[in-house]
N, C-alpha and C positions, 0 to 999 in steps of 0.2 A: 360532664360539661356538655351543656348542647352543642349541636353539632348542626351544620346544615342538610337539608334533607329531611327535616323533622326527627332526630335521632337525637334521644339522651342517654347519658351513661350515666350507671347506677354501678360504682365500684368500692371493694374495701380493698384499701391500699396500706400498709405500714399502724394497723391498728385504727385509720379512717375509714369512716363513710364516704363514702361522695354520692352525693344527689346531684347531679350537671354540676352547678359549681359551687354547693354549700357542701362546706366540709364538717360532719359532726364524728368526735370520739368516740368510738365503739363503747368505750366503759361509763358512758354519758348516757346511753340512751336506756331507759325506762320501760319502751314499749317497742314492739314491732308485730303488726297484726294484717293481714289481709282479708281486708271485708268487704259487703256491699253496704254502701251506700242509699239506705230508701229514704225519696224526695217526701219532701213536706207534704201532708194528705189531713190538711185542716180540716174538719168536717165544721166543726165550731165557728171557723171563721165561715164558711159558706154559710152557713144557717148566720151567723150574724148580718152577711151581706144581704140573705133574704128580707130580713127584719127592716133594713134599709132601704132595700128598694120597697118593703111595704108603708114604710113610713113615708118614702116620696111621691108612691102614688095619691099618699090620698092628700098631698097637698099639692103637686102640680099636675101638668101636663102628658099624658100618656106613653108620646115617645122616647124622651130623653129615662124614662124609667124602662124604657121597651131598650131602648139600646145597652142602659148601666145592666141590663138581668140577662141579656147576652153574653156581653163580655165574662160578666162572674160564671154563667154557666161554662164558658170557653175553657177560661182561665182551672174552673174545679174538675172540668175532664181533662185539660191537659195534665193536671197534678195526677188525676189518675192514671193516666196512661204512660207516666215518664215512668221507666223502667229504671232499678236500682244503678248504681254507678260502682263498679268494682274499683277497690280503694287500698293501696297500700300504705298504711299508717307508720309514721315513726315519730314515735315520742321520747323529749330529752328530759331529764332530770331539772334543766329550767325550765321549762313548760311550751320547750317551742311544739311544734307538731308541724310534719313535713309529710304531705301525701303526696301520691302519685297515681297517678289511674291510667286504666288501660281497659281495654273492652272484655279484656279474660280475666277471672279473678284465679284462674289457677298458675297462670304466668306471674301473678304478684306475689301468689302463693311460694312459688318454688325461690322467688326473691328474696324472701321473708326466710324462708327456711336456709338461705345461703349466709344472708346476716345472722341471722341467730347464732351459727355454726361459726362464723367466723365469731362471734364476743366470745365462745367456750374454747376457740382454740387460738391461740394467738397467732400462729403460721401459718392461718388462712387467709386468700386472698379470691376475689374475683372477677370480672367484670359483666357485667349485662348490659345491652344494648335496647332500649326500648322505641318502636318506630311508630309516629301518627299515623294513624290510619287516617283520621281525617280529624276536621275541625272540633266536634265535641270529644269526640272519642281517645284523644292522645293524651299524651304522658301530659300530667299536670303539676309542679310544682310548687307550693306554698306554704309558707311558715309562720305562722300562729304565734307572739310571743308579745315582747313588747311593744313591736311591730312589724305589721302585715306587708309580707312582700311576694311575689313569686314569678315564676318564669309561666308562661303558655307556649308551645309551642305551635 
């Protein structure tokens, strides 16, 4: 459950999950993996938007095409430069899918491998506590299914 302070808990209690406050059955889930996350890095669409802005030059006015081939250049170094997003994955046998992120992907890692242990042994429990560090960088929660919901902290 979130918690004030930027704090979520990631617990297996009585054969549940809990993510803050979705609760999934351990004998439910499908997947559990801790990865990164690499951002979209379209080449295709950049080289389409150059086509674009070639096709505007030679029918208007210089600036407004000087401004659109900024922005796309802005926009294709930011894609370059956004660094992967460490990701703990949990996938359910419905097809929800419930991440979490955190700036360390070994911390999701040891997560991951707490859940797992707890689906092989039924008498396990535990709790982890995960803290924002800041606005992009915290525990993110959202679930994937027939509908999209999730918490930011």
């Amino acid at each position: 459950m979130p918690h004030p302070g930027g704090v979520l808990e990631i617990a297996v209690k009585r054969r549940m999950l809990w993510i803050g406050s979705a609760a999934l059955p351990l004998h439910n889930l499908t997947r559990v993996e801790a990865i990164k996350i690499k951002p979209e890095r379209n080449v295709l669409r950049f080289l389409l938007g150059l086509a674009l802005v070639a096709v505007l030059y030679s029918v208007t006015d210089w600036t407004p095409v000087f401004v659109l081939l900024i922005v796309l250049v802005v926009y294709f170094v930011k894609a370059l430069l956004t660094p992967a997003t460490p990701a703990l994955i949990v996938e359910t046998a419905g097809g929800s899918r419930n991440l979490v992120t955190l700036p360390s992907v070994d911390e999701l890692r040891i997560i991951a491998g707490q859940i797992v242990h707890a689906i092989d042994h039924p008498e396990a429990e535990f709790t982890a506590y995960v803290h924002q560090l800041n606005n992009y960088n915290g525990p993110v929660f959202n679930q994937n299914g027939a509908q999209n919901t999730g918490i930011r902290l």
